[in-house]
C-alpha positions as CSV (number, residue, x, y, z in Angstrom):
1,X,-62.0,44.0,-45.9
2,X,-60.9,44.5,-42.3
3,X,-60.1,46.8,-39.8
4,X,-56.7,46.9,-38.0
5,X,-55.9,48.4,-34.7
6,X,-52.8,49.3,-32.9
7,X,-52.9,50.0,-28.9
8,X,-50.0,50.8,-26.9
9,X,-50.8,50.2,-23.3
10,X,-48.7,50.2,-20.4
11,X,-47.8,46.6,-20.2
12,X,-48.0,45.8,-23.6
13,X,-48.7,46.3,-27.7
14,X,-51.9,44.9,-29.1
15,X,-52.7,44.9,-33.2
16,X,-55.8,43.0,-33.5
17,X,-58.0,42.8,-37.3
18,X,-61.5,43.2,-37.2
19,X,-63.9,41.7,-40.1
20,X,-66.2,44.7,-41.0
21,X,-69.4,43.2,-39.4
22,X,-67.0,43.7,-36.1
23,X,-65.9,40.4,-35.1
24,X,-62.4,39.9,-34.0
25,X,-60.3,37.8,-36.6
26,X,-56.6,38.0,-34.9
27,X,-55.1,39.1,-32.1
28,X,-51.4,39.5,-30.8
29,X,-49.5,41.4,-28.1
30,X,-46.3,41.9,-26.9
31,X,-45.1,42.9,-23.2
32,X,-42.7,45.3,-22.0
33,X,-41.7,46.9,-18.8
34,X,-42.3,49.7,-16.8
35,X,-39.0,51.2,-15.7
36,X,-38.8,52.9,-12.2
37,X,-35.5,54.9,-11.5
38,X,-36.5,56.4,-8.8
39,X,-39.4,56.1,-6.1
40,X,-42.3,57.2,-7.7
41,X,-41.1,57.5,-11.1
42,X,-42.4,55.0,-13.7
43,X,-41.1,55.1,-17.4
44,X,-40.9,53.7,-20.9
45,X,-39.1,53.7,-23.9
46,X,-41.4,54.4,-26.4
47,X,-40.0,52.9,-29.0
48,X,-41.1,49.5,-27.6
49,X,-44.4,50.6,-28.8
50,X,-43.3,51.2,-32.7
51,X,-40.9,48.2,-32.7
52,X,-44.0,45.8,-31.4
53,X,-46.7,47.5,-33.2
54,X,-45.1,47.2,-36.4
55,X,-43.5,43.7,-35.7
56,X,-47.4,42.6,-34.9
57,X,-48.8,44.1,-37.9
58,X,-46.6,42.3,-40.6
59,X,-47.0,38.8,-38.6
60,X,-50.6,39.0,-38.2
61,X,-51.4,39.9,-41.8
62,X,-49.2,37.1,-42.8
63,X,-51.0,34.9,-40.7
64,X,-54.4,36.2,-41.8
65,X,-53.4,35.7,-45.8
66,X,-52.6,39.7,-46.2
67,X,-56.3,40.7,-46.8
68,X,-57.1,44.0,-47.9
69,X,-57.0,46.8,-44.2
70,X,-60.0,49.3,-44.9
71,X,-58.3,51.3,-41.9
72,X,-56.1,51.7,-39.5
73,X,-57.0,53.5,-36.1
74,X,-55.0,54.1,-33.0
75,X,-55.3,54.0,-29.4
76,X,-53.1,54.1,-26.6
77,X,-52.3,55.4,-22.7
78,X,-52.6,58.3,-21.2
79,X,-51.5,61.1,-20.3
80,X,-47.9,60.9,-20.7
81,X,-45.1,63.5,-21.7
82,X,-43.0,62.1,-24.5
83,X,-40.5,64.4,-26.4
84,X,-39.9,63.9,-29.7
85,X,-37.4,65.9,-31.9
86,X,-38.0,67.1,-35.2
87,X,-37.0,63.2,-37.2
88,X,-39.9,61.8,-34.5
89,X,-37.2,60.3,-32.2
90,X,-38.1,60.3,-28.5
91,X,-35.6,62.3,-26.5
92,X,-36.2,60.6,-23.3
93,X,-38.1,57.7,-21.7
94,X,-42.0,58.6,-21.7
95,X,-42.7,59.5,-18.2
96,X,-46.1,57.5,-17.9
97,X,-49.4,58.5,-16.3
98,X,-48.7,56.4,-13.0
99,X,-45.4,58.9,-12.5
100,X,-45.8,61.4,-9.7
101,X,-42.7,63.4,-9.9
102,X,-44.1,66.6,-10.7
103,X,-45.9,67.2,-7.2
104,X,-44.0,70.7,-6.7
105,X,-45.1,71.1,-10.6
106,X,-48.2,70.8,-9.2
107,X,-47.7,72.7,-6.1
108,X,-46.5,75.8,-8.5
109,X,-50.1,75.7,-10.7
110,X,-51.8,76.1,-7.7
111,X,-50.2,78.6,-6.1
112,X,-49.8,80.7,-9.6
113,X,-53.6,79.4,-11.8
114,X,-55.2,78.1,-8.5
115,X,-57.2,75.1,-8.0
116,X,-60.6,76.3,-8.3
117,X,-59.8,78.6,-11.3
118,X,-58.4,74.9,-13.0
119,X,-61.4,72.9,-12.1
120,X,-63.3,76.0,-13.8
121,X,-61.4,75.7,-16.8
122,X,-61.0,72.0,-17.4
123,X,-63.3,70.5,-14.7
124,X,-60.2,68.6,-13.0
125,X,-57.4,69.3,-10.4
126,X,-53.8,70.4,-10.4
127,X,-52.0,66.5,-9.4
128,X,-49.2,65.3,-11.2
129,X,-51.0,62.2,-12.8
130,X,-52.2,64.9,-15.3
131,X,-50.2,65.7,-18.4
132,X,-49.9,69.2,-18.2
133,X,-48.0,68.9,-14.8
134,X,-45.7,66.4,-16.3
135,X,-45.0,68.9,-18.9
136,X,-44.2,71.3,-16.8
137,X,-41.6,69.1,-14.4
138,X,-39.9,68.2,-18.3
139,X,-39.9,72.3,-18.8
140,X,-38.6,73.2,-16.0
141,X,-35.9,69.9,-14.9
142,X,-34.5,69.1,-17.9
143,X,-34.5,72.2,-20.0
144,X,-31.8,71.3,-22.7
145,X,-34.1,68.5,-23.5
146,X,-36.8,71.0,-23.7
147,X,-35.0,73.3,-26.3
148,X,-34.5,70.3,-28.5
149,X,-38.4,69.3,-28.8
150,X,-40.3,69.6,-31.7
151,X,-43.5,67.4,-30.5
152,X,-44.6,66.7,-26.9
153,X,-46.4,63.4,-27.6
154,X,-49.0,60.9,-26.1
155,X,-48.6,57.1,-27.3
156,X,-51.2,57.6,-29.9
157,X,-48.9,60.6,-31.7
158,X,-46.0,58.1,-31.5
159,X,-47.8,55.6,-33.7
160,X,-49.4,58.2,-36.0
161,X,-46.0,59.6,-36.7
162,X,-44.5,56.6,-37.1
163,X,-47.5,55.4,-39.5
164,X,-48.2,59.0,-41.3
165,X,-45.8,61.4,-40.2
166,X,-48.0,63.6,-38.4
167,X,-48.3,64.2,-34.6
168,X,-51.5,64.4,-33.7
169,X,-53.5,63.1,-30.8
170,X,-57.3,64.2,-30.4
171,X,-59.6,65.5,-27.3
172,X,-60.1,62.3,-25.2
173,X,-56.2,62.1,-25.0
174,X,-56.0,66.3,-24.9
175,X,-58.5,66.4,-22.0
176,X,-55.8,64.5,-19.8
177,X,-53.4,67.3,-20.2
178,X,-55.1,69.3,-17.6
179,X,-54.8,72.0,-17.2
180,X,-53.0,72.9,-20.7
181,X,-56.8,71.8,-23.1
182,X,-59.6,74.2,-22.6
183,X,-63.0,71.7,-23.1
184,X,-65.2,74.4,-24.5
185,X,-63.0,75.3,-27.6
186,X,-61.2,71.4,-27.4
187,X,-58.1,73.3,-28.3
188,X,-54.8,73.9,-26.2
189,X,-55.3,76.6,-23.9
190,X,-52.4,79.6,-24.7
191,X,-53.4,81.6,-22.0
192,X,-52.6,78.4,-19.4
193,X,-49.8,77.4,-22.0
194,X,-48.0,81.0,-21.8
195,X,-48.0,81.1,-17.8
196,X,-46.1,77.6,-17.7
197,X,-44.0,78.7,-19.8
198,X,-44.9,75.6,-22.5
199,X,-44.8,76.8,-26.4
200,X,-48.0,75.7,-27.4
201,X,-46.9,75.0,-31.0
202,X,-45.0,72.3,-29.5
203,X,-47.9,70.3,-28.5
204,X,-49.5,67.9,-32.0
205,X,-52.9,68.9,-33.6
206,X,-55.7,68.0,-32.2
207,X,-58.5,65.8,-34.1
208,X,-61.6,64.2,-33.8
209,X,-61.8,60.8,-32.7
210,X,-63.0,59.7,-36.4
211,X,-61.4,61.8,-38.4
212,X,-58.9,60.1,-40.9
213,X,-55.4,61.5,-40.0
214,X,-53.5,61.0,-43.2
215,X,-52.6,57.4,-44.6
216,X,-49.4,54.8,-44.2
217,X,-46.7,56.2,-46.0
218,X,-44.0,54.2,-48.1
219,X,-41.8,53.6,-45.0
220,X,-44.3,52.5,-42.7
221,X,-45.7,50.5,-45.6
222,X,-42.1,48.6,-45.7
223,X,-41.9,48.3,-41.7
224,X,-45.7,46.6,-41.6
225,X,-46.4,45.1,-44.2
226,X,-49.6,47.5,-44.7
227,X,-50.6,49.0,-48.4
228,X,-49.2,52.3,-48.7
229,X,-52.2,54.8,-48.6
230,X,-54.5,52.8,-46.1
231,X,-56.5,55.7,-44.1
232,X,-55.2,56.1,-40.5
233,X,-58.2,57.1,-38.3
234,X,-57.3,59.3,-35.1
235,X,-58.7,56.8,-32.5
236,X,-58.5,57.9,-29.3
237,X,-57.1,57.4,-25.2
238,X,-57.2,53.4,-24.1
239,X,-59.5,53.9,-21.5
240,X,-62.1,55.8,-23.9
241,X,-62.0,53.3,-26.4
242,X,-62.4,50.3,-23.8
243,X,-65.6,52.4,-22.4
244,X,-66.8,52.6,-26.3
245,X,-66.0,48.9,-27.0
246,X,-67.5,47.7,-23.6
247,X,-71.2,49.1,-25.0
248,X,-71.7,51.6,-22.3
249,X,-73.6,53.6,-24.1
250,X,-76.7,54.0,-22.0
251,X,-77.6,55.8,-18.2
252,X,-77.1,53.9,-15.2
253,X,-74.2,51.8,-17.4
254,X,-70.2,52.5,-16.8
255,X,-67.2,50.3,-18.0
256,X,-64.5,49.3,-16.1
257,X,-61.2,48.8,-16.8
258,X,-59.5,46.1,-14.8
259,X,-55.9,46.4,-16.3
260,X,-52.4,47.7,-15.2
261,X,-55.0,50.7,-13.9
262,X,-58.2,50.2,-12.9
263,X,-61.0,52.9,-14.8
264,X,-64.7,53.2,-14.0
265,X,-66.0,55.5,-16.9
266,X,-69.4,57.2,-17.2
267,X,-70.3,59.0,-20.2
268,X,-72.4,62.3,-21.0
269,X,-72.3,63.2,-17.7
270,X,-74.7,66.4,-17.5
271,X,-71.9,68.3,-14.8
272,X,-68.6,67.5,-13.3
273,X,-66.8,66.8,-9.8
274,X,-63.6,67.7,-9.4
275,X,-63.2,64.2,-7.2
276,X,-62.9,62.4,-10.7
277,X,-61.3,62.4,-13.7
278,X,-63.2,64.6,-16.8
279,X,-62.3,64.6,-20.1
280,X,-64.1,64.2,-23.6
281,X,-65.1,60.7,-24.9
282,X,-64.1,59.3,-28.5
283,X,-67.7,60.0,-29.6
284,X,-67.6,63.5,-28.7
285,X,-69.4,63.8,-25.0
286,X,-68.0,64.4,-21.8
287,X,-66.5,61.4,-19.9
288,X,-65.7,61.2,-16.3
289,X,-64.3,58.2,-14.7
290,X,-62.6,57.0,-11.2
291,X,-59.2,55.9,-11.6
292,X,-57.0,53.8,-9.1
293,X,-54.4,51.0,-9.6
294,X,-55.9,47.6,-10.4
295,X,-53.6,44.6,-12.0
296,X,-50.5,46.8,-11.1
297,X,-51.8,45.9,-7.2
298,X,-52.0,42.1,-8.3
299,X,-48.7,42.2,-9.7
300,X,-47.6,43.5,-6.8
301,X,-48.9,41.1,-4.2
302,X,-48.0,38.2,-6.3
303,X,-44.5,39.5,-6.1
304,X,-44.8,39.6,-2.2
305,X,-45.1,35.8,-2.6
306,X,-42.8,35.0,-4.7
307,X,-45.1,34.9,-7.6
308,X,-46.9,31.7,-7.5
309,X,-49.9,31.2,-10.3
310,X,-52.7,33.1,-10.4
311,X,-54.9,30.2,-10.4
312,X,-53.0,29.2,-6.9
313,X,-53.6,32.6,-5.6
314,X,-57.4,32.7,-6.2
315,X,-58.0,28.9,-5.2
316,X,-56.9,30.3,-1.7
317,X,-58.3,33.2,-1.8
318,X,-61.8,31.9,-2.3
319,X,-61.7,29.5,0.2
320,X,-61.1,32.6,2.8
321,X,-65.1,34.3,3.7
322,X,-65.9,37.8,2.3
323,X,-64.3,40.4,4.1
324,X,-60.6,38.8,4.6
325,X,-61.6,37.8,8.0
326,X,-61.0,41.8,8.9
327,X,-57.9,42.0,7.2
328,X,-58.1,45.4,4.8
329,X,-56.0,47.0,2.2
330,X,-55.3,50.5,0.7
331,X,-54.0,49.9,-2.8
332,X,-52.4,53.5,-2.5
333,X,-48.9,52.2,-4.0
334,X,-48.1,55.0,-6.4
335,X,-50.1,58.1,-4.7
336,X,-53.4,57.8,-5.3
337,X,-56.2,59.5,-7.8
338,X,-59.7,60.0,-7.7
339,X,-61.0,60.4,-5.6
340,X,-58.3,61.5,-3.0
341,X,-55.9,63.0,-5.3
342,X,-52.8,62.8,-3.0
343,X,-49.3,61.7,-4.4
344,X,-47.8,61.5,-0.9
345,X,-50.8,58.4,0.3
346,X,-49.2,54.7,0.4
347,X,-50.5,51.2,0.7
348,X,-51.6,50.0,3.8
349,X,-52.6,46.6,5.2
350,X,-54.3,47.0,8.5
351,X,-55.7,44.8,10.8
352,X,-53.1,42.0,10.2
353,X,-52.8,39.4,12.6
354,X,-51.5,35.8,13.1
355,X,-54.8,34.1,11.4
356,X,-54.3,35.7,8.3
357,X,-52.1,33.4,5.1
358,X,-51.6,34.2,2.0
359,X,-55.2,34.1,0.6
360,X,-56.2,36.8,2.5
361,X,-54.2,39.0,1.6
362,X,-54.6,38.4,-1.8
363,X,-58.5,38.3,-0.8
364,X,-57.4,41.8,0.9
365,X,-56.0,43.0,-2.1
366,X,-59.1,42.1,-4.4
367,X,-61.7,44.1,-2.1
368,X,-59.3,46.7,-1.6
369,X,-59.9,47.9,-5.2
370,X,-63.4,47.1,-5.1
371,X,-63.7,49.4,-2.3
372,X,-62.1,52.1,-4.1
373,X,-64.5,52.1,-6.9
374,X,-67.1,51.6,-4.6
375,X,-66.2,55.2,-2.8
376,X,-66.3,56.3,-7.0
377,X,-69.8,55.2,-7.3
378,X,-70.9,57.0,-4.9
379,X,-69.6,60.2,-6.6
380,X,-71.6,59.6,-9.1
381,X,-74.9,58.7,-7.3
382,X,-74.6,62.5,-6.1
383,X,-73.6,63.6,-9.9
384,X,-77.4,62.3,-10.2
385,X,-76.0,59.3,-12.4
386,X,-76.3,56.3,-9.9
387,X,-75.3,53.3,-12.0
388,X,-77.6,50.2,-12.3
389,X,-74.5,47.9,-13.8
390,X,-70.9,47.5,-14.4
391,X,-69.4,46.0,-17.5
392,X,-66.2,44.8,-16.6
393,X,-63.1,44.3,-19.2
394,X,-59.8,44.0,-19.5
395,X,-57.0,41.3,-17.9
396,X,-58.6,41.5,-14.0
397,X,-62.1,40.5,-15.4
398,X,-61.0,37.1,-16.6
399,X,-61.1,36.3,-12.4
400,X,-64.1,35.0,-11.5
401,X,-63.2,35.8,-7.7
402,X,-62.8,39.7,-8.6
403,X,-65.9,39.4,-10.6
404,X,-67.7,38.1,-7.8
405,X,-66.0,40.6,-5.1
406,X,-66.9,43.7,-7.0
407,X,-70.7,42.4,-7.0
408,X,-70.8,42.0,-3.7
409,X,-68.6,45.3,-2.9
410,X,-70.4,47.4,-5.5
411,X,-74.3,45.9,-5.1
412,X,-74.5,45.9,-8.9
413,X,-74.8,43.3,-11.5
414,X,-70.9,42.5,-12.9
415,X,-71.3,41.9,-17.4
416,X,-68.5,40.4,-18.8
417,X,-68.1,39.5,-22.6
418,X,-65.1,37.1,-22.2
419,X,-64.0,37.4,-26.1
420,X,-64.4,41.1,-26.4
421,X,-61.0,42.9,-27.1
422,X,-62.3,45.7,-25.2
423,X,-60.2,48.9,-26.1
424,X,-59.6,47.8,-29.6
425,X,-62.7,46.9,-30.3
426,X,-64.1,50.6,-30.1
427,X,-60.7,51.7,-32.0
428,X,-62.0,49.5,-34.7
429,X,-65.6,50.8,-34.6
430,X,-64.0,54.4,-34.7
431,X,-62.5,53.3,-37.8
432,X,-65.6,51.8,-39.1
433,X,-67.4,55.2,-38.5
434,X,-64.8,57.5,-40.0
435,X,-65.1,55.3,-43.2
436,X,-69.1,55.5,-43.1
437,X,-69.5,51.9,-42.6
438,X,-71.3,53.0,-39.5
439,X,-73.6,55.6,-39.2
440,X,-74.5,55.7,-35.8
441,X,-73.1,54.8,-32.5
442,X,-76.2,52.5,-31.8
443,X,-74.9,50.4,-34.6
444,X,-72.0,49.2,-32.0
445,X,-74.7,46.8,-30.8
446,X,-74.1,44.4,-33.4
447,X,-71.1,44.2,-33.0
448,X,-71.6,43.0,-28.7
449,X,-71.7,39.4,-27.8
450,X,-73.6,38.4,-25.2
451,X,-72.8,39.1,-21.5
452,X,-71.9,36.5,-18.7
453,X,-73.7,37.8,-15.9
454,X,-72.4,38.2,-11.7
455,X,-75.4,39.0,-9.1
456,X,-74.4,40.4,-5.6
457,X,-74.4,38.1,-2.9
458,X,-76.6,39.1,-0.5
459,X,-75.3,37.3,2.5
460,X,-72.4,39.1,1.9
461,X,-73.8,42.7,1.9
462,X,-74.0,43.4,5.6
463,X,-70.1,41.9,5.8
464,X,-68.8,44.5,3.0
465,X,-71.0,47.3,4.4
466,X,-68.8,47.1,7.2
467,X,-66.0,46.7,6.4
468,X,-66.9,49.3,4.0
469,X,-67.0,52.2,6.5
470,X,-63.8,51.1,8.0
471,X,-62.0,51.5,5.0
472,X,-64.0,54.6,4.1
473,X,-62.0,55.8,7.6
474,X,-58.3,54.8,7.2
475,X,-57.1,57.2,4.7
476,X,-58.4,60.0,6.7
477,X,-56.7,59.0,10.0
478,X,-53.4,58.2,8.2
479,X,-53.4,60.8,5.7
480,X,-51.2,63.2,8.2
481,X,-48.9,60.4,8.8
482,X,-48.4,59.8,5.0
């Protein structure tokens, strides 16, 4: 028996199988784009998701002999706003989670609910990163559309429709549809709901993280090549399913996520900061976590250069010293999140001069994220949760450059399990506890290989220290000019 998972991230569609005892059996993907019509806009058609989700299932259980799927569980990005009318059919492109067109959406809430009254409800700000405000832009700019919606949807409802016909999506994902979910009941908030205007009944039912959904119906069955029947388990937001499957389970542990964004995630957090991103975890606790762009900022700079290999990138990188011989970066390209939480900040290369190539700015680039989630650690050293180690996953942690630079940046032993599929490997041990092949969380730790270890360099502490509070500085003195 095995366990199959579908994620639909930003960049791509992964369906992996599991063997029950947890080990990965097969694993495909298939890319897409993000589409950006305007400055600042980023979007998708969500269908791309269905058409390589279903397309992976049937070739991978050919490949693997069509063994018998114990359960199915779901996981995707978040938060997005993606209409659906009543047949399931997306109305418009998905307006993804790195969109920040709803700024005056934003600027409305907190005029009208206020910023500390939505940090009291939902323990996070009014930005337009959260779903909620993108909502509210759809609502409001393109209210025909509006009128026609039956399901406002995350990724996750667009593959449990299309596998059970029910939209549903469950509190991880809900949480980052501030300020519409209410944590304490972890239901949709009317009263919120009512003042923007948004028909509550037009958002999917919310379940847990490990309850089975419904099962693959006959047409779904004929478009994957699944049994009709198989259980579909809820699953649960990308980035809370990575922090599951990473084994962050204990204090002084968080995960992060080195793909298209870049997540450090903390769970059972005893309070809150507004500075970071809060929502609930897949296993039921509060999660918190620092967001900023990650291999979206790679993909970027490789593009500067005409996109030479990555392997050509980080040879010269890593023959240029620690701190980019005082060349820094902001990687502010689409706004920025925690823990600034300003849509109108932009990317910044300062302190350029005629010494610097290539390598350091791609050097640049790498410590310019690391010093992102190095001002996020120290959020939540003042949470009383200082963490003791990183375990790093995800496409960025296969560099062994980045996993030496956020090391040195962050002071903290860098894990790595270089075979772990991450995000779908705690969809699959979701699956496995919904089906009570699991009893406990702690059982996970069976399924973990063993971690390949980075120490900071300590010749290189005093170096990032510095350059450290420099960076620390620039977004203040530029945030006027922004």
């Amino acid at each position: 028996m095995t366990y199959l998972t579908v994620d639909a991230g930003t960049s791509s569609t992964k369906v992996c199988l599991f063997r029950q005892d947890g080990s990965l059996w097969l694993s495909r993907s298939v890319s897409y784009p993000v589409d950006r019509p305007q400055p600042g806009w980023a979007e998708q058609d969500p269908r791309a998701w269905w058409q390589a989700a279903s397309a992976l299932c049937r070739a991978l259980l050919v490949e693997a002999g069509n063994p018998p799927v114990r359960a199915v569980s779901l996981s995707g990005q978040a938060p997005l706003c993606v209409p659906l009318d009543r047949h399931g059919q997306p109305l418009r492109p998905a307006i993804l989670w790195l969109d920040r067109r709803a700024a005056p959406q934003a600027r409305w809430l907190q005029e009208h609910l206020g910023v500390e009254e939505a940090v009291h409800l939902s323990g996070n700000v009014l930005d337009p990163y959260f779903g909620g405000v993108k909502w509210l832009w759809f609502r409001r700019e393109e209210p025909e559309l509006y009128a026609r919606t039956w399901k406002i949807a995350q990724a996750q409802t667009y593959l449990a429709w299309h596998l059970t016909g029910k939209a549903i999506t469950d509190p991880s994902h809900a949480g980052m549809c501030s300020p519409c979910f209410n944590p304490q009941t972890r239901q949709w908030d009317e009263r919120i709901c009512e003042l923007m205007e948004l028909d509550a009944e037009r958002l999917p039912e919310i379940h847990a993280s490990t309850e089975i959904i419904g099962e693959v119906t006959r047409r779904a069955a004929a478009e994957t090549g699944l049994k009709a029947g198989t259980p579909v388990v809820c699953g649960g937001g990308d980035f809370a399913c990575a922090c599951l499957g990473a084994g962050a389970l204990n204090p002084g542990q968080g995960a992060l996520m080195l793909g298209t964004a870049g997540n450090l995630l903390v769970p059972a957090l005893e309070r809150t900061d507004p500075r970071l991103i809060n929502t609930l975890h897949v296993t039921g606790e509060r999660l918190s976590m620092g967001g900023v762009l990650a291999g979206e900022v790679i993909t970027w700079v490789r593009g500067l250069f005409g996109n030479p290999s990555l392997e050509t990138l980080e040879a010269e990188a890593a023959r240029v010293p620690p701190g980019a011989e005082g060349l820094l970066f902001l990687p502010y390209l689409m706004g920025e999140r925690t823990p600034v939480w300003d849509a109108q900040a932009r990317g910044v290369y300062f302190g350029i001069s005629s010494l610097h190539n290539r390598g350091h700015f791609y050097r640049a680039a790498l410590e310019g994220v690391a010093f992102a989630f190095r001002e996020i650690t120290s959020i939540f050293t003042a949470l009383g949760r200082p963490l003791h180690e990183v375990i790093i996953l995800d496409g960025g942690a296969r560099s062994p450059l980045w996993r030496q630079v956020f090391a040195d940046v962050l002071g903290l032993p860098v894990r790595w399990r270089p075979t772990s599929p991450g995000t779908s490997h705690g969809a699959a041990f979701l699956a496995a506890l919904a089906m009570a092949d699991a009893s406990t969380r702690d059982a996970l730790q069976h399924w973990l290989e063993p971690t390949l270890d980075v120490f900071p360099n300590q010749e290189a502490q005093p170096t990032y220290a510095g350059r450290f509070a420099v960076y620390r500085q620039l977004y203040g003195r530029l945030k006027d000019l922004f």
